[in-house]
C-alpha positions in Angstrom: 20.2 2.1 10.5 21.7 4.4 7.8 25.4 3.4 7.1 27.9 4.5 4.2 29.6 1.7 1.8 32.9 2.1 3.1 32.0 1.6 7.0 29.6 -1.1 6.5 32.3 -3.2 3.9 34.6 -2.5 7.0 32.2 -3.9 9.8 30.4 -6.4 8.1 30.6 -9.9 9.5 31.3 -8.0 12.6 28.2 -7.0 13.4 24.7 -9.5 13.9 22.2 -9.8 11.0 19.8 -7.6 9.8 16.3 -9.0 8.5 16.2 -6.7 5.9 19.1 -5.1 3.9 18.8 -2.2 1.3 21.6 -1.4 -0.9 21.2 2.2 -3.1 23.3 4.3 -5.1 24.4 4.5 -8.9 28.2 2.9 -8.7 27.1 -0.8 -9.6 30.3 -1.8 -8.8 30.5 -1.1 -5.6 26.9 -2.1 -5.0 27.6 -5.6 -5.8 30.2 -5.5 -3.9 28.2 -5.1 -0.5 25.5 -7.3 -2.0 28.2 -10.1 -2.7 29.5 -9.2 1.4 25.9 -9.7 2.6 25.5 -13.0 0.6 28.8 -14.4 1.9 27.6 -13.5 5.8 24.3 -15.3 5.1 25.9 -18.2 3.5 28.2 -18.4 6.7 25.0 -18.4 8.9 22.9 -21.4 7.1 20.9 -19.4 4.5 20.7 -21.9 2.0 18.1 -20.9 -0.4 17.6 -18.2 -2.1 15.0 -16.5 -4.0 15.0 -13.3 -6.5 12.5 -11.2 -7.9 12.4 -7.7 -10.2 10.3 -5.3 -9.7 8.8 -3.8 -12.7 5.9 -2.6 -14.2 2.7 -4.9 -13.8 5.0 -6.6 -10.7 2.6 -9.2 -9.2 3.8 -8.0 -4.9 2.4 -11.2 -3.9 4.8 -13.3 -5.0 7.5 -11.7 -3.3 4.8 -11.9 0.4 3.9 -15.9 -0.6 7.7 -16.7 -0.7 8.9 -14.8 2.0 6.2 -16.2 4.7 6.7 -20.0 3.0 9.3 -21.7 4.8 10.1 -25.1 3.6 9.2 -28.1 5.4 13.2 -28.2 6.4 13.0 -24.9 8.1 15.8 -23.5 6.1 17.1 -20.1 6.7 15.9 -18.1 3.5 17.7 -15.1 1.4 14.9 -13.4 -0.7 16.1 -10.9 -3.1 14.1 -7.7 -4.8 15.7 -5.8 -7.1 13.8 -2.4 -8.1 14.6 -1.4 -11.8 12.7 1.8 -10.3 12.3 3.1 -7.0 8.9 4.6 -7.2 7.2 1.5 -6.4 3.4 2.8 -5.9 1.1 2.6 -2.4 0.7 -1.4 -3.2 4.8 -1.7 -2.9 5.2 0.9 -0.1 2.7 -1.1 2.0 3.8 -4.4 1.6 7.9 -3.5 2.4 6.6 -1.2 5.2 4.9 -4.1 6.7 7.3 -6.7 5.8 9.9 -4.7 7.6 7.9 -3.9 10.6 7.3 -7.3 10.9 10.5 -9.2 10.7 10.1 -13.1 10.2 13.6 -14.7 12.3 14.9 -17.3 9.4 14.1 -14.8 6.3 16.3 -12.1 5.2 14.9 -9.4 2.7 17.8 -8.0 0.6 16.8 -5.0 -1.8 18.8 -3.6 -4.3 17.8 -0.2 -6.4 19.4 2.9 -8.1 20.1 6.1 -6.2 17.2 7.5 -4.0 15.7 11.0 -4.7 15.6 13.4 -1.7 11.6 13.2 -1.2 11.7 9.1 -0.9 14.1 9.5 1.8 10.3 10.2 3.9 8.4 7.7 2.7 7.3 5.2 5.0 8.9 2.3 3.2 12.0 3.5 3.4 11.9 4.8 6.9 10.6 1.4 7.9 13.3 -0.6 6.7 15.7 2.2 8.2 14.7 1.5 11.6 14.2 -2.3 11.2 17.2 -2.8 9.2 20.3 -1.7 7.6 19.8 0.9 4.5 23.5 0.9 2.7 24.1 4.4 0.9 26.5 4.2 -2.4 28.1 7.2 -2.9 29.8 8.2 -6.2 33.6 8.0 -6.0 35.1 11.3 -7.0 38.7 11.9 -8.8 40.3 12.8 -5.2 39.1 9.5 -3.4 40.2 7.4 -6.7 43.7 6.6 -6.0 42.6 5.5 -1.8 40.2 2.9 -3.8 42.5 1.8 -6.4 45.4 1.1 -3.8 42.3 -0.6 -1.3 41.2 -2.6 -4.2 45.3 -3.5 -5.0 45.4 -4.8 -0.9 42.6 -7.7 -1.7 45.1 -9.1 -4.6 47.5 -8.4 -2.4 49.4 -6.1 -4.9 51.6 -3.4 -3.7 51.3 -0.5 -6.1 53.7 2.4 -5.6 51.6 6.1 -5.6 53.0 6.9 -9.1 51.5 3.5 -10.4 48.0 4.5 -8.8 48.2 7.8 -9.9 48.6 6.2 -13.4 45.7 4.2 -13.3 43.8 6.8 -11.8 44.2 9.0 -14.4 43.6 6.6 -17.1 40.5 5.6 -15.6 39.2 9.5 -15.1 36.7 8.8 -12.5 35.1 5.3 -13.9 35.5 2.5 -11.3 35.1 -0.3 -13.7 38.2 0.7 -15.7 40.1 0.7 -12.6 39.1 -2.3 -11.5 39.4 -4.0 -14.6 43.2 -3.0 -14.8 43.6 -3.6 -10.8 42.6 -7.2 -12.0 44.8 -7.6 -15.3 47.5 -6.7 -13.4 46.9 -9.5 -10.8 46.2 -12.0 -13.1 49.6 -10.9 -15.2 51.7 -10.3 -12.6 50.8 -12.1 -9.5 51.0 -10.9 -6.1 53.8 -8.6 -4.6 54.7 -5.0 -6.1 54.3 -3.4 -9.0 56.0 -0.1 -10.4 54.8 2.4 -12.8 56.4 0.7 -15.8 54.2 -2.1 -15.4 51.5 -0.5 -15.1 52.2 1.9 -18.3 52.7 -1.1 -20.3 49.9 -2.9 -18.7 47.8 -0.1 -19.5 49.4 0.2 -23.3 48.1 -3.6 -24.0 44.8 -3.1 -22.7 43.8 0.3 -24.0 42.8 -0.7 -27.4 39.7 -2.9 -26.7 38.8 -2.3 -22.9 34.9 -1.3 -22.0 36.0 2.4 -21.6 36.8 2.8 -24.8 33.7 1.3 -25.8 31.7 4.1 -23.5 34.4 6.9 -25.4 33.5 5.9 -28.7 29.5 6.3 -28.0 30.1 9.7 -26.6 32.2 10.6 -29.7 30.1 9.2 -32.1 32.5 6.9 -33.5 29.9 4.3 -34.1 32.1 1.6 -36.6 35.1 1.8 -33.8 32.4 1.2 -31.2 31.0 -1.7 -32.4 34.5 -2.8 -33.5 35.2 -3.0 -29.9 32.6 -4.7 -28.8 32.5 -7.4 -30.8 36.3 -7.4 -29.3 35.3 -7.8 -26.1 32.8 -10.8 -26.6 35.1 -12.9 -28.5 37.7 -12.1 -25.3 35.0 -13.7 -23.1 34.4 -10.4 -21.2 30.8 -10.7 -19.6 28.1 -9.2 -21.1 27.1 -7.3 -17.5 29.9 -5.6 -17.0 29.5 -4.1 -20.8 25.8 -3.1 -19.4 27.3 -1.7 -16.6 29.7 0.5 -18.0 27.1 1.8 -20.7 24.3 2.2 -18.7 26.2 4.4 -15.8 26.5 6.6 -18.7 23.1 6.5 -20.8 21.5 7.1 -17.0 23.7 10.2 -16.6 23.4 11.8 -20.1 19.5 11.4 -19.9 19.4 12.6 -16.7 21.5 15.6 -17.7 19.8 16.2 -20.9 16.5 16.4 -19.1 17.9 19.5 -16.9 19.5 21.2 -19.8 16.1 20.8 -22.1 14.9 22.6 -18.8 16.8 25.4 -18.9 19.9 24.6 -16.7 23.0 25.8 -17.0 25.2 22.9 -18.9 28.8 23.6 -16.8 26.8 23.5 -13.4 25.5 20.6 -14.6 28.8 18.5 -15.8 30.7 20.2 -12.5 27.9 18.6 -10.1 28.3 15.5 -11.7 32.0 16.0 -11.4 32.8 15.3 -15.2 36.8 15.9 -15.8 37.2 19.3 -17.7 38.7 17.7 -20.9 35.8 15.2 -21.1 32.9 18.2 -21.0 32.9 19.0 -24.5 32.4 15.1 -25.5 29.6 14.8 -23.0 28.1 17.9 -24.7 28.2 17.0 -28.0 26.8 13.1 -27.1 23.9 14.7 -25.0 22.7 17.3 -28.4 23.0 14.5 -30.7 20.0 13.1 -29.0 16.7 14.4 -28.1 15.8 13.7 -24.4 12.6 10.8 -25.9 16.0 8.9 -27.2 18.2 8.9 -23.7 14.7 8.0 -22.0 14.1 5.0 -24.6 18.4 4.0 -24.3 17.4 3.7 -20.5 14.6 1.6 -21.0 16.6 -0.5 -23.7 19.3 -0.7 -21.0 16.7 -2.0 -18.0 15.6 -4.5 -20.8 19.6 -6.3 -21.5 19.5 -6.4 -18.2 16.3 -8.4 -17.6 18.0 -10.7 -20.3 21.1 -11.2 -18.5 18.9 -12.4 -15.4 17.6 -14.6 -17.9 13.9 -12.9 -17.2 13.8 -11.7 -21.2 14.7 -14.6 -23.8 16.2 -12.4 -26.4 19.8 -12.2 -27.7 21.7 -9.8 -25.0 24.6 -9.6 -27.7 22.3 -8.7 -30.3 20.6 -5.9 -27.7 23.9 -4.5 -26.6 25.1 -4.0 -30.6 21.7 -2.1 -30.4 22.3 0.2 -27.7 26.2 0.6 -29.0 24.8 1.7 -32.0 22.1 3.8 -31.1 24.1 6.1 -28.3 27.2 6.1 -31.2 24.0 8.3 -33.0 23.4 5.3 -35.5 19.9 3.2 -35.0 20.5 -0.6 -36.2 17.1 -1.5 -35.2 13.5 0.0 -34.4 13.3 -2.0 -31.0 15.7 -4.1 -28.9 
């Protein structure tokens, strides 16, 4: 089965278990979200362990076949994650998910996680395997007209009634990124409490937050404003703010421009380009002038850098994620600290 975010986050827990779950789509935010939704349905149904692997390059497939067909001598229900850092996982991975899918075991569930999913894997036989044996969850980018319905959904699970002008406000301030909204759905719970909040606490929640938050960190790479960049990160870690939710926000972007910058160095026209990816018309000339300071090797290699913070973060990679996300800062602001991260 094929299902949209928004109707499975409203049915789920309402319908039976699937033995196999895949989660796509680029908004990370809302990604977790389903994957968090899955996890608490499994925990409500006896899946006590749990298991997670990464797929990468060199990725050994039979460790993730070994621990789904070993079921401890208790007989607990399993979870076995796999997340894909790519997609285009090669005849070995495409044969071992078609068969693990046509061949459900009863106390395992698979739960996949990858980035958005190009129109030509949509027939592979992987993919079309776990469609009809399970539940494929499709992410779809939230654009500036559906903003203010998420903002106000995500103010009803804090229980916050916003009035339209004070979702308009955040809406605007956030310009399409759903991590800024969220972020200032969440300071205003935190703040305030629950019940309703007007515009003017929302324009002076918004005036205390501005300064350091994680979108201005992603506006000062795109300007090029590399000392106010860092200066904002280092904000953020002594304010405690976790380190994913940095990657997040600066990855969603680095993904973007290189995948932007690869159609322009093409040929492509530049404003067809930023109108299909729906960037706000006052934010096109930054996103042009980030994607020419770069040539298309450097977004490819900030992408890679990216994938590898977030193999630290898992705790996979033993290096210093604050170190590697100075890096990255620094390197997208168009000034390299390092030669690698």
């Amino acid at each position: 089965m094929k299902i949209n975010a928004d109707k499975f986050i409203a049915t789920v827990g309402k319908v039976k278990l699937s033995p196999i779950y895949l989660v796509t789509g680029d908004e990370t935010l809302i990604c977790h979200q389903v994957m968090d939704l899955i996890r608490g349905q499994l925990d409500e149904s006896g899946y006590q362990e749990r298991s997670k692997f990464v797929y990468q390059r060199g990725f050994d497939w039979s460790q993730l076949t070994n621990e789904i067909a070993n079921l401890s001598l208790f007989a607990n229900r399993k979870l076995v994650e796999l997340q894909l850092m790519s997609s285009k996982i090669g005849d070995s991975g495409s044969q071992i998910l078609t068969a693990i899918a046509s061949n459900p075991l009863e106390d395992v569930v698979l739960l996949i996680n990858c980035g958005k999913l190009e129109q030509a894997q949509w027939r592979t036989k992987w993919i079309k395997a776990i469609e009809k044996a399970g539940v494929i969850v499709q992410v779809w980018p939230i654009d500036s007209s559906q903003l203010p319905q998420w903002i106000a959904g995500r103010a009803r699970q804090r229980k916050l009634n916003l009035t339209r002008t004070a979702i308009d406000i955040i809406a605007q301030r956030a310009e399409g990124n759903l991590l800024a909204a969220a972020q200032e759905v969440e300071k205003l719970w935190l703040s305030y409490g629950e019940g309703a909040i007007d515009e003017s606490v929302v324009r002076d929640s918004i005036g205390d937050s501005c300064r350091f938050s994680i979108y201005s960190l992603v506006d000062y790479c795109l300007s090029g404003h590399v000392v106010k960049a860092v200066r904002v990160l280092e904000s953020l870690k002594s304010e405690g703010t976790e380190p994913i939710l940095i990657l997040w926000a600066l990855s969603r972007e680095i993904r973007n421009l290189a995948k932007m910058a690869q159609r322009i160095s093409c040929g492509e026209n530049s404003e067809l380009i930023f109108n299909e990816y729906r960037i706000w018309e006052r934010r096109k000339p930054l996103m042009a002038s980030a994607i020419r300071r770069h040539a298309l090797s450097t977004w490819i290699d900030l992408v890679n850098k990216c994938g590898n913070i977030d193999l630290t973060i898992k705790g996979i990679n033993s290096a210093n994620m604050w170190d590697q996300l100075l890096a990255v800062t620094s390197e997208f602001s168009g000034h390299r600290l390092f030669g690698r991260v």
